[in-house]
C-alpha positions in Angstrom: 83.9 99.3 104.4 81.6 99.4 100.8 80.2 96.0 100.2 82.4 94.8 97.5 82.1 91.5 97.1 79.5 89.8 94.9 76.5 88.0 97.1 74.9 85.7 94.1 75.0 82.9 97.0 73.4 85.3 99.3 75.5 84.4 102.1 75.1 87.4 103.8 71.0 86.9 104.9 72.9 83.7 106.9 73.3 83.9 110.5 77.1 84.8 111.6 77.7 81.0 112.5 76.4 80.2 109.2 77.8 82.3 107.1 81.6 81.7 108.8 80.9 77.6 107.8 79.8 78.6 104.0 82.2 80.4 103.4 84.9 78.1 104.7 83.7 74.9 102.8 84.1 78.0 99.5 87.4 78.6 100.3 88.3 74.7 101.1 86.3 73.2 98.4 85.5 75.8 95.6 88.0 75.5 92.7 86.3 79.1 91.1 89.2 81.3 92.1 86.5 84.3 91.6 83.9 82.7 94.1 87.0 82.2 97.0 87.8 85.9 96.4 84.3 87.0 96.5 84.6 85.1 99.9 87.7 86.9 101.6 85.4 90.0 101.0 82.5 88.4 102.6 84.3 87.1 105.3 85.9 90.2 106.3 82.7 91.9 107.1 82.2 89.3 109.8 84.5 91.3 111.9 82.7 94.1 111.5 79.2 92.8 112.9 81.2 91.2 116.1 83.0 93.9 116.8 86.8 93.0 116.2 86.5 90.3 119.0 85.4 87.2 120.6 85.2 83.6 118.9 83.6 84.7 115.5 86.4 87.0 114.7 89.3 84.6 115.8 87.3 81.7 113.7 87.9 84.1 110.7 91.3 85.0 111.6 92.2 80.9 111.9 89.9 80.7 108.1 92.5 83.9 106.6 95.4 82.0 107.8 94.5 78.7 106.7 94.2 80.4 103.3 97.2 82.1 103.1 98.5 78.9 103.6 96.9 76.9 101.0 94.9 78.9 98.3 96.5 78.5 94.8 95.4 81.8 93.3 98.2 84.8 94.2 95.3 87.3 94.2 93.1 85.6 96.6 96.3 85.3 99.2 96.9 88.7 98.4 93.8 89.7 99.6 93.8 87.9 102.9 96.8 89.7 103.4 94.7 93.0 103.3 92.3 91.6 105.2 94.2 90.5 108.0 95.8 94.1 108.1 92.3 96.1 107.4 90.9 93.6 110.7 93.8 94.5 112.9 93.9 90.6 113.5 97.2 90.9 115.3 97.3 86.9 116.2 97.9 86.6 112.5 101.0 88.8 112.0 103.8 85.8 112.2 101.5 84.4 109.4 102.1 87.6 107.7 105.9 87.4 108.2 105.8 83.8 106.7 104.0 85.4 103.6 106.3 88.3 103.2 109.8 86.6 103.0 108.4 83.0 101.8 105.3 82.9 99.8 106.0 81.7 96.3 104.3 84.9 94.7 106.2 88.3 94.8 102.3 89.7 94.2 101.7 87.8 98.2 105.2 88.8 99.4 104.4 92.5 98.3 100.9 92.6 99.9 102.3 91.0 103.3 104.8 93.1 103.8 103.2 95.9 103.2 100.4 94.8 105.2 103.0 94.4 108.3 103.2 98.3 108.0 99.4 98.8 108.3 99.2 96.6 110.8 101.9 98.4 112.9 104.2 95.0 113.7 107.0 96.9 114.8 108.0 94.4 116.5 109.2 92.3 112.9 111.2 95.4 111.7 114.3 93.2 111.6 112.1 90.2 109.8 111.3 92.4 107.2 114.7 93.5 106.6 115.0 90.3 104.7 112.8 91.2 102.2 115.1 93.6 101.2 117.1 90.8 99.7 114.0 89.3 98.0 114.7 88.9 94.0 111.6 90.9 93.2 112.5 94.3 92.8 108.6 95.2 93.7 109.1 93.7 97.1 112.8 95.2 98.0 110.6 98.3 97.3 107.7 97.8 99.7 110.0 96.6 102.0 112.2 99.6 101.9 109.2 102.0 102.1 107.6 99.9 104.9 110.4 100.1 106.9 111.4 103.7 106.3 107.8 104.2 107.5 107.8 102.4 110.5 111.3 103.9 111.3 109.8 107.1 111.4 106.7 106.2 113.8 108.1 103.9 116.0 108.1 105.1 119.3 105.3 107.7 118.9 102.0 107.4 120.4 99.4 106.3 117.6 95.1 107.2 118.6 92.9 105.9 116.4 90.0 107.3 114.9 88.3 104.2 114.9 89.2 100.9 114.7 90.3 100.6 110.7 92.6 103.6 110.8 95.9 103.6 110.1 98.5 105.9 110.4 
């Protein structure tokens, strides 16, 4: 993915380890909104360099969660949400679901249920089917397109290009 995130820190010449416990004191301590989001960008590169596996990757999986969680700023949940999805961090899709149907931002609940399509959770079809009751007409959308989507590939054998494709 294109470097989008803005490195005035330079947290990226830090070693992995490093750079995973910078940028969690950011997102646990920073109250700059714009820092924390610069962070979700940052983090999700981390994946990247250890290959979608192995301690580093579940550490940022756990941070992503932990954010979804307790962030204040709608955008910055909304693009864990992505990143979770982009990441293929499967271990994180019931956090996803709790996003989708309770967060208390349609912008998060949008972005989470959506994300449940890229990520290919076909196995929290019916979950989703709440969202279809949610008051913002934006999610009863998503969640009626995500569905309808995964309706029509479930079932059917998906091969990957690499390991950020979707279908």
């Amino acid at each position: 993915m294109t470097q989008l995130a803005l490195d005035d820190h330079r947290i990226r010449e830090f070693p992995l380890e490093k750079r995973v416990d910078v940028l969690e004191q950011i997102f646990k301590n920073s109250d700059d909104e714009s820092l924390r989001w610069d962070a979700v960008w940052l983090a999700g590169e981390i994946p990247e360099k250890v290959g979608l596996r192995g301690p580093l990757f579940d550490k940022i999986a756990d941070i992503y969660a932990w954010v979804l969680k307790n962030d204040d700023n709608a955008v910055v949940r909304h693009e864990v949400c992505y990143q979770i999805a982009g990441r293929n961090m499967r271990k994180k899709i019931p956090d996803l679901v709790q996003a989708g149907l309770y967060d208390k931002s349609a912008l998060v609940r949008h972005e989470a249920i959506e994300c449940l399509g890229i990520i290919r959770a076909f196995d929290q079809m019916d979950a989703m089917k709440k969202a279809l009751e949610d008051p913002s007409p934006y999610v009863v959308e998503t969640a009626r397109m995500v569905l309808k989507r995964m309706e029509r590939y479930q079932g059917k054998e998906f091969v990957a290009e690499d390991e950020y494709a979707s279908y």
